[in-house]
LUMDRENDO-638894 format. One record per residue: residue number from 1; z, x, y of N, C-alpha, C in turn. Coordinates in Angstrom, 1 decimal. Example, Ala and Ser with C-alpha at 12.3 -4.5 7.8 and 13.67 -1.06 7.14 Angstrom:
! residues 2
+-----+--------+--------+--------+--------+--------+--------+--------+--------+--------+
:   n :    n_z :    n_x :    n_y :   ca_z :   ca_x :   ca_y :    c_z :    c_x :    c_y :
+-----+--------+--------+--------+--------+--------+--------+--------+--------+--------+
:   1 :    7.8 :   13.2 :   -5.7 :    7.8 :   12.3 :   -4.5 :    7.8 :   13.2 :   -3.3 :
:   2 :    7.1 :   12.8 :   -2.2 :    7.1 :   13.7 :   -1.1 :    7.9 :   12.9 :    0.0 :
+-----+--------+--------+--------+--------+--------+--------+--------+--------+--------+
***
This chain:
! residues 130
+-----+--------+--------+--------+--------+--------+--------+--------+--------+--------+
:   n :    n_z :    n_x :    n_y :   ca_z :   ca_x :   ca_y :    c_z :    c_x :    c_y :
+-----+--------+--------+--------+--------+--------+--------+--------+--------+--------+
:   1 : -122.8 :   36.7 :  150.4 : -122.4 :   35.6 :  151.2 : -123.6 :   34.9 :  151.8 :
:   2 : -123.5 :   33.8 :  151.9 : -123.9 :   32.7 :  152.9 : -123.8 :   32.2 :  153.7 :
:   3 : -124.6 :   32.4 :  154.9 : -124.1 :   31.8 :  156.0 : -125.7 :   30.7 :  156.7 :
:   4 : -125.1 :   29.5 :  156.7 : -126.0 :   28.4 :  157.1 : -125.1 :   27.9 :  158.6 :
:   5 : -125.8 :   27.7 :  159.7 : -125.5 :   26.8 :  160.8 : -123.9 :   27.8 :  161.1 :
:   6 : -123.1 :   26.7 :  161.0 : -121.7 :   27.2 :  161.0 : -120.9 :   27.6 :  160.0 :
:   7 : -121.6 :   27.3 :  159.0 : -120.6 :   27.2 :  157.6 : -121.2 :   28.6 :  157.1 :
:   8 : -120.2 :   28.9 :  155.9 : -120.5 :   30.2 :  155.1 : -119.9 :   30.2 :  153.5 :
:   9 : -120.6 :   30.7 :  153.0 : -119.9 :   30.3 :  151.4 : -119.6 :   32.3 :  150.6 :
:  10 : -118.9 :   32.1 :  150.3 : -118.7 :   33.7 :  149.8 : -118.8 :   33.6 :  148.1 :
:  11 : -119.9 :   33.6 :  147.6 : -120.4 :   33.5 :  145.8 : -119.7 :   34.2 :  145.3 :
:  12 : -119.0 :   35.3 :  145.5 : -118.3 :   36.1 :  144.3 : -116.8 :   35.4 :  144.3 :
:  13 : -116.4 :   34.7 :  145.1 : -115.1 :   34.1 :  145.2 : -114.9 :   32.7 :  145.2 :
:  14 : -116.2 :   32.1 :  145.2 : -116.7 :   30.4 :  144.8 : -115.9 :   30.1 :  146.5 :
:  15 : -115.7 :   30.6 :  147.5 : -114.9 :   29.9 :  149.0 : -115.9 :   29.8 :  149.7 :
:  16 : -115.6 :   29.1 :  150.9 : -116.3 :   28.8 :  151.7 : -115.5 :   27.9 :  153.1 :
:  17 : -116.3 :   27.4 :  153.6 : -115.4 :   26.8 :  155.3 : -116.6 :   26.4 :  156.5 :
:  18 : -115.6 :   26.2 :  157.4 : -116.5 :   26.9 :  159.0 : -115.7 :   27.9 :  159.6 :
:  19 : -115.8 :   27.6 :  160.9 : -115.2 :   28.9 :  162.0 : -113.9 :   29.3 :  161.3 :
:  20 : -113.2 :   28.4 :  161.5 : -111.8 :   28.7 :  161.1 : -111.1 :   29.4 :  159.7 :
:  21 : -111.9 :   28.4 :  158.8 : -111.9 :   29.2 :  157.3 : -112.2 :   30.5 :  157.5 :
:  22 : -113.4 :   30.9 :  158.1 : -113.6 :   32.3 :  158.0 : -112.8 :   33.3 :  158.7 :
:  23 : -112.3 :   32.9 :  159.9 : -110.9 :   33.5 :  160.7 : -110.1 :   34.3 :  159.1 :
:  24 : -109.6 :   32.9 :  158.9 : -108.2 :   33.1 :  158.1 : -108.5 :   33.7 :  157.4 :
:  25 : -109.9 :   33.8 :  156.3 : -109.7 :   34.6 :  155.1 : -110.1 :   36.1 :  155.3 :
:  26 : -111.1 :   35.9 :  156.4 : -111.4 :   37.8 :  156.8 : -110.6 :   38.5 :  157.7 :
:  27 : -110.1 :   37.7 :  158.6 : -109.1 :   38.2 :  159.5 : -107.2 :   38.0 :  158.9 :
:  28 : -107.3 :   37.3 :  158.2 : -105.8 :   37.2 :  157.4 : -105.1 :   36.4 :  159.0 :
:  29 : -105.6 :   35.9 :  159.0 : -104.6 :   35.2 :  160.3 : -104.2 :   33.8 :  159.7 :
:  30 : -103.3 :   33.1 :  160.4 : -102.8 :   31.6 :  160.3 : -103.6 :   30.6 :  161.3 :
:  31 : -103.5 :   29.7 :  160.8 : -104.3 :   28.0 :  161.2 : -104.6 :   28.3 :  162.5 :
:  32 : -103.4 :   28.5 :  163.2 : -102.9 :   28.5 :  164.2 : -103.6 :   29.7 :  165.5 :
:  33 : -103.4 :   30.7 :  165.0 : -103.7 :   31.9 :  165.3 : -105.8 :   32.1 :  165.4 :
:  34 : -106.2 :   31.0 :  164.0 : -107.6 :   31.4 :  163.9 : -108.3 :   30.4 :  165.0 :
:  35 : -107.5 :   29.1 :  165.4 : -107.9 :   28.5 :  166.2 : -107.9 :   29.6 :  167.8 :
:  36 : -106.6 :   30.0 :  167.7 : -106.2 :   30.6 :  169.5 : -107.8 :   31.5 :  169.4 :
:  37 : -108.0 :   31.8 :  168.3 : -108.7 :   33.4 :  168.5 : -110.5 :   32.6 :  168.5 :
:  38 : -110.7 :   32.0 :  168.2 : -111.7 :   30.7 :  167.8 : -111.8 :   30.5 :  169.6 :
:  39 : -111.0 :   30.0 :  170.1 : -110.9 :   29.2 :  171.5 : -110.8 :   29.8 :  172.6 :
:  40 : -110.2 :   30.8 :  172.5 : -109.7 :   31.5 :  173.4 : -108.6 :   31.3 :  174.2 :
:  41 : -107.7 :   30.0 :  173.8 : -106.8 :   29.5 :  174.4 : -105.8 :   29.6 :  173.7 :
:  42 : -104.3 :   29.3 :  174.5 : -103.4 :   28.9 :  173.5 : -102.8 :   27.6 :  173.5 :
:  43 : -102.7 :   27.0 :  172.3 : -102.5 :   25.6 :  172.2 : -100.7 :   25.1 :  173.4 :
:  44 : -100.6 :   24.1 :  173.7 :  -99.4 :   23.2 :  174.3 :  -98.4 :   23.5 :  173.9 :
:  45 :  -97.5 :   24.3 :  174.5 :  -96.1 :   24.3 :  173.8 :  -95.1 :   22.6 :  173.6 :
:  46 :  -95.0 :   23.1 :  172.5 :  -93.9 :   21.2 :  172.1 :  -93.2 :   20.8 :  173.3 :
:  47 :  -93.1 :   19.5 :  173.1 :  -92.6 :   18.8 :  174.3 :  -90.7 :   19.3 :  173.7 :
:  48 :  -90.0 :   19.4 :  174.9 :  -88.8 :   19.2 :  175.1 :  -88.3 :   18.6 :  174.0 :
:  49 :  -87.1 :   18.6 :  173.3 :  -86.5 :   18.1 :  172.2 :  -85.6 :   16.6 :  173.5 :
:  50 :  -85.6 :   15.6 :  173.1 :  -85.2 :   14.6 :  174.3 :  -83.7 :   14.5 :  173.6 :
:  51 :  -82.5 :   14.2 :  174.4 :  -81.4 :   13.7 :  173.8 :  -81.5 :   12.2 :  172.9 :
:  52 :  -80.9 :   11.8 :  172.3 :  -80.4 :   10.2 :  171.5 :  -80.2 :    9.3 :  172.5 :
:  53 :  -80.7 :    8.5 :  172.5 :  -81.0 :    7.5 :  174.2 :  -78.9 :    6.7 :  174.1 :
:  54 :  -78.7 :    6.7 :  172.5 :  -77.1 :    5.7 :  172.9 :  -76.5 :    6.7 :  171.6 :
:  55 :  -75.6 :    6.7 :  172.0 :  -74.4 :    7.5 :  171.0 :  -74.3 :    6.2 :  170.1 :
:  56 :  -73.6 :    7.1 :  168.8 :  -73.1 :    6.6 :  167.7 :  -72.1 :    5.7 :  167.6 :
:  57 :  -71.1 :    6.2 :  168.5 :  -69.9 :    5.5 :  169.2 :  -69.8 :    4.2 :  170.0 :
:  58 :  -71.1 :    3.7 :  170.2 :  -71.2 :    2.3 :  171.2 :  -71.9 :    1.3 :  170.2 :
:  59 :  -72.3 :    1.9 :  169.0 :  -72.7 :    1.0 :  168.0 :  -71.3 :   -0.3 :  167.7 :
:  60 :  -71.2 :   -1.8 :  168.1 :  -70.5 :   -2.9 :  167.4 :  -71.3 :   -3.7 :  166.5 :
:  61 :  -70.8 :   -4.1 :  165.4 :  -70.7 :   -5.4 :  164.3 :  -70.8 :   -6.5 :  165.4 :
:  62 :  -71.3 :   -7.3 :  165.6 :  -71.1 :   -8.8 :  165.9 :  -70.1 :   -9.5 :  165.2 :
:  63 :  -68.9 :  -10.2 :  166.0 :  -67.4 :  -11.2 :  164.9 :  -68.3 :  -11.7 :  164.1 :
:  64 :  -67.7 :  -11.3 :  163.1 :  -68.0 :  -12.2 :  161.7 :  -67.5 :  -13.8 :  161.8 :
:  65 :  -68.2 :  -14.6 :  161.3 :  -67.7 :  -16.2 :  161.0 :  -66.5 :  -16.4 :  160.4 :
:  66 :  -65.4 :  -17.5 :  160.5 :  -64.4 :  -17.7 :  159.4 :  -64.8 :  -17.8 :  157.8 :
:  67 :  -66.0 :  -18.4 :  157.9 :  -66.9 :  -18.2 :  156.2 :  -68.2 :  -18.0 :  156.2 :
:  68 :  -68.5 :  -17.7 :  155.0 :  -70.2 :  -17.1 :  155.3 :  -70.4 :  -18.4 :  154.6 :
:  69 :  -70.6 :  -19.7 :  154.8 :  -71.0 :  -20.7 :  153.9 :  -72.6 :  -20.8 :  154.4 :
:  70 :  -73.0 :  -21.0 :  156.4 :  -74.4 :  -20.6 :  156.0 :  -75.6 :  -19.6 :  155.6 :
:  71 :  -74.5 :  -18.8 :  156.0 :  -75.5 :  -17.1 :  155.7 :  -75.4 :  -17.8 :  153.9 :
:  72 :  -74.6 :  -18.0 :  153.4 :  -74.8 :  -18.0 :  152.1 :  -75.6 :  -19.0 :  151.4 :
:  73 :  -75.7 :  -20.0 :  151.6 :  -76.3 :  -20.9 :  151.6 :  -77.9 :  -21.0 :  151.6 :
:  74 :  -78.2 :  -20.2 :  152.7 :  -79.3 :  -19.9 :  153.5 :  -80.1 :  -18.4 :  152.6 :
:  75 :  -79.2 :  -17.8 :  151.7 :  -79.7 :  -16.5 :  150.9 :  -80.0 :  -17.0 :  149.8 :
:  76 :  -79.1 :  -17.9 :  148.7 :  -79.0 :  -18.8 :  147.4 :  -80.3 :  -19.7 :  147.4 :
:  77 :  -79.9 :  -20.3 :  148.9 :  -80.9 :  -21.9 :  148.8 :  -82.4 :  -21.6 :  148.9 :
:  78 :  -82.4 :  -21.0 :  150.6 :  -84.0 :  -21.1 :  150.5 :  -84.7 :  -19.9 :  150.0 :
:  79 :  -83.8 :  -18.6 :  150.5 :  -84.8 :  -17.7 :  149.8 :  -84.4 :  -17.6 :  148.5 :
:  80 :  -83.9 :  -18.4 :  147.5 :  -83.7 :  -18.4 :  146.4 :  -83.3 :  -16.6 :  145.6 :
:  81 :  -82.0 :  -16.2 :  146.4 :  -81.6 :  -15.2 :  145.6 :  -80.0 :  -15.5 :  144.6 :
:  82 :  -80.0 :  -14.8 :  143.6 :  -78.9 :  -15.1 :  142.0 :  -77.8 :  -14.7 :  143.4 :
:  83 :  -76.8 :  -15.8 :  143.6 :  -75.4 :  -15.5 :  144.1 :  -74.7 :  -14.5 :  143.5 :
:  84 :  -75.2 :  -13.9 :  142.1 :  -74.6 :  -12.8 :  141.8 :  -74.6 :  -11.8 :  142.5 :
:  85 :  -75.7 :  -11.7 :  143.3 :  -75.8 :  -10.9 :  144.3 :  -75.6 :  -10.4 :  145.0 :
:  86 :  -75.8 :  -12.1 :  145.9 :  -75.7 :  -12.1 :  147.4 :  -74.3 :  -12.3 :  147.6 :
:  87 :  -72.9 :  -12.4 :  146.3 :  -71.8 :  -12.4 :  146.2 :  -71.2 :  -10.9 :  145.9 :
:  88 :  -71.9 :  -10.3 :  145.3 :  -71.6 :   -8.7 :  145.5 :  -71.4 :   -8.1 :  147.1 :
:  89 :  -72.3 :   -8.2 :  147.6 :  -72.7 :   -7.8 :  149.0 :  -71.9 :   -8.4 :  150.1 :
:  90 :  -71.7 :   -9.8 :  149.8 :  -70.9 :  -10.5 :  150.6 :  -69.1 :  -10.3 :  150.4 :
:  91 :  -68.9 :   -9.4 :  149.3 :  -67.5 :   -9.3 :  148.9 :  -67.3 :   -7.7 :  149.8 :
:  92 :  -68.4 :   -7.1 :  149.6 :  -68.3 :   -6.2 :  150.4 :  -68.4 :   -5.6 :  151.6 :
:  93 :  -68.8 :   -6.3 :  152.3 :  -69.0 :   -6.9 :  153.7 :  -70.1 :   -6.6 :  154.2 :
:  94 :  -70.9 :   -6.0 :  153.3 :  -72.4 :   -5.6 :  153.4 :  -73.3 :   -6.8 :  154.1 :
:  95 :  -73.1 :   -7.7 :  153.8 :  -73.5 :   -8.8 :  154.3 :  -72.6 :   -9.8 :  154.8 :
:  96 :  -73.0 :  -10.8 :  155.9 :  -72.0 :  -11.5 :  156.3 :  -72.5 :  -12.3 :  157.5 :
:  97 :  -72.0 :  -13.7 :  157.9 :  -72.2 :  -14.5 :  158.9 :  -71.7 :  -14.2 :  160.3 :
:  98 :  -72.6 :  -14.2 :  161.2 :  -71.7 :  -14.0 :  162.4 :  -71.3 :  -15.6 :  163.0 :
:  99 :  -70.4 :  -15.1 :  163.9 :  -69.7 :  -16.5 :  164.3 :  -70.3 :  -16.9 :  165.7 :
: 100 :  -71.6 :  -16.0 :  166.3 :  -71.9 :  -16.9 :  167.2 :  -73.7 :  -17.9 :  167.0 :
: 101 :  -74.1 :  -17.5 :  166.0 :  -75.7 :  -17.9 :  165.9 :  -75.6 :  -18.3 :  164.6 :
: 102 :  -74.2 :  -18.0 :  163.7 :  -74.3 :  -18.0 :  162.2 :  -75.2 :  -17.2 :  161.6 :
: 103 :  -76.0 :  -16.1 :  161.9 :  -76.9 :  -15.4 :  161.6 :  -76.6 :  -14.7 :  160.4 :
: 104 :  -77.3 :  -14.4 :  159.2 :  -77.1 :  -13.2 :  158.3 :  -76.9 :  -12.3 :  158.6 :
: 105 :  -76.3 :  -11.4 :  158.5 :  -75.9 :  -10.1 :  159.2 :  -76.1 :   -9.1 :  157.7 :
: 106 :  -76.9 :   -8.2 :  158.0 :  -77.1 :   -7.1 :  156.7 :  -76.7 :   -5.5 :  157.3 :
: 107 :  -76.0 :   -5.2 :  157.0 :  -74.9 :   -3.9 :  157.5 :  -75.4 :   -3.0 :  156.4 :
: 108 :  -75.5 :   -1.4 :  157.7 :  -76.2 :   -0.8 :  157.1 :  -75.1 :    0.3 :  157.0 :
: 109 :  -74.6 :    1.1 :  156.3 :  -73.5 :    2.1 :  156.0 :  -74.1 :    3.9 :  156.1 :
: 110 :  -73.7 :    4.6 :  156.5 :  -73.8 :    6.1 :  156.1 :  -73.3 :    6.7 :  155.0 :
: 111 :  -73.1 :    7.8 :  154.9 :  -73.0 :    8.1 :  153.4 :  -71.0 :    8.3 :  153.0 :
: 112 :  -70.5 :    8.4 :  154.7 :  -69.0 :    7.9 :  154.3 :  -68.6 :    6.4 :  154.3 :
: 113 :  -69.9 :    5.4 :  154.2 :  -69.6 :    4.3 :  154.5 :  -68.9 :    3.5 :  155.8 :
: 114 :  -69.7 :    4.5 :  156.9 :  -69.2 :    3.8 :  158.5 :  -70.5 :    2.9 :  158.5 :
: 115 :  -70.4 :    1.6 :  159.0 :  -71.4 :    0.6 :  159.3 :  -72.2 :    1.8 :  160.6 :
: 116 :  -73.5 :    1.7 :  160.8 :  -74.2 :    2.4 :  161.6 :  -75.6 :    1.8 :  162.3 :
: 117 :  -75.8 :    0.7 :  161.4 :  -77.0 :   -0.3 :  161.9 :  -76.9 :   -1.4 :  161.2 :
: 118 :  -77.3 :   -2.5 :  162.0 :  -76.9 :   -3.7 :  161.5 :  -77.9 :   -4.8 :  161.9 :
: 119 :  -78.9 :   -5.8 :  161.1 :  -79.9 :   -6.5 :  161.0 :  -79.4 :   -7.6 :  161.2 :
: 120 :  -79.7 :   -8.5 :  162.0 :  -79.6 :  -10.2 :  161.8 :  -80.6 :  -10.9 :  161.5 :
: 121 :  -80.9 :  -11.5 :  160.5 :  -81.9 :  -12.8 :  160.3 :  -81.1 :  -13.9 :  160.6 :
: 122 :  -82.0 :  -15.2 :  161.1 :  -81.7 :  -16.4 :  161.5 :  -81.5 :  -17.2 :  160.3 :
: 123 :  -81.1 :  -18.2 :  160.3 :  -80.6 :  -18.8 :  159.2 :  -81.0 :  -20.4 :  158.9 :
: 124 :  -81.4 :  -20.8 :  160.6 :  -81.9 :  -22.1 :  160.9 :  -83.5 :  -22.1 :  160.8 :
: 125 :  -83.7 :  -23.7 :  160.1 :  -85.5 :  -23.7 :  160.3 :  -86.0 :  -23.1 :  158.6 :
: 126 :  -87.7 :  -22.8 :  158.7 :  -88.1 :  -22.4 :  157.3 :  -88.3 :  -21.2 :  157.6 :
: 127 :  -87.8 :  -20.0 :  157.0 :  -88.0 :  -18.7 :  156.7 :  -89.7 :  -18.5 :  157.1 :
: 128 :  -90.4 :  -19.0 :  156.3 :  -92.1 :  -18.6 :  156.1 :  -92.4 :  -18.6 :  157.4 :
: 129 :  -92.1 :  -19.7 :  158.0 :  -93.1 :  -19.8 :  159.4 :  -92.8 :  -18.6 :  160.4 :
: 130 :  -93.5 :  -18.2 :  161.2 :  -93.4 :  -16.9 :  162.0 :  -93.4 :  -17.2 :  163.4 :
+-----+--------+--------+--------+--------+--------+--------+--------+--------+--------+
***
């Protein structure tokens, strides 16, 4: 074995490290453990697990429009997507206009299909500008 500065290389096993490497492979200890013993401390126990700041149950959709003509308009026209599409999604209510900003509305589902998040893009003006 070699040992330079901090580091050390073990030739018959091609390994090598610093402090901690050498911990773990001579002492068989974990990351964790080769640090405490390295330091002489023991690391921060994890913060608290915090509750979900709003239940699942206070999630609403925004009213939908009587027609999605500008959310649709606004998906076909300027950002130029195939209506084959943006009519799949709109049949399914995946997507859809709200009735107070006319906004795109893009509805996000869980795996039994309960809407659970829900995106609005603006529909007025040029997309590009920021």
């Amino acid at each position: 074995m070699t040992v330079r500065g901090n580091k050390w290389y073990r030739h018959s096993q091609s390994k090598g490290g610093g402090p901690v490497d050498f911990v773990i492979e001579f002492f068989g200890k974990s990351f964790t453990e080769a640090v405490e013993l390295l330091t002489g401390e023991k690391g921060a126990a994890p913060p608290p697990d915090r509750p979900c700041p709003a239940s699942l149950s206070d999630f609403r959709l925004p009213p939908p429009n009587s027609d999605n003509r500008t959310a649709r308009n606004y998906l076909t026209a300027a950002r130029r997507i195939d209506e084959d599409v943006t009519g799949f999604f709109f049949a399914r209510g995946d997507i859809y206009e709200d009735a107070a900003h006319h906004n795109a509305v893009f509805v996000g589902r869980d795996e039994d299909g309960i809407p659970r998040y829900a995106h609005s893009k603006g529909t007025a003006g040029n997309f590009r500008s920021m």
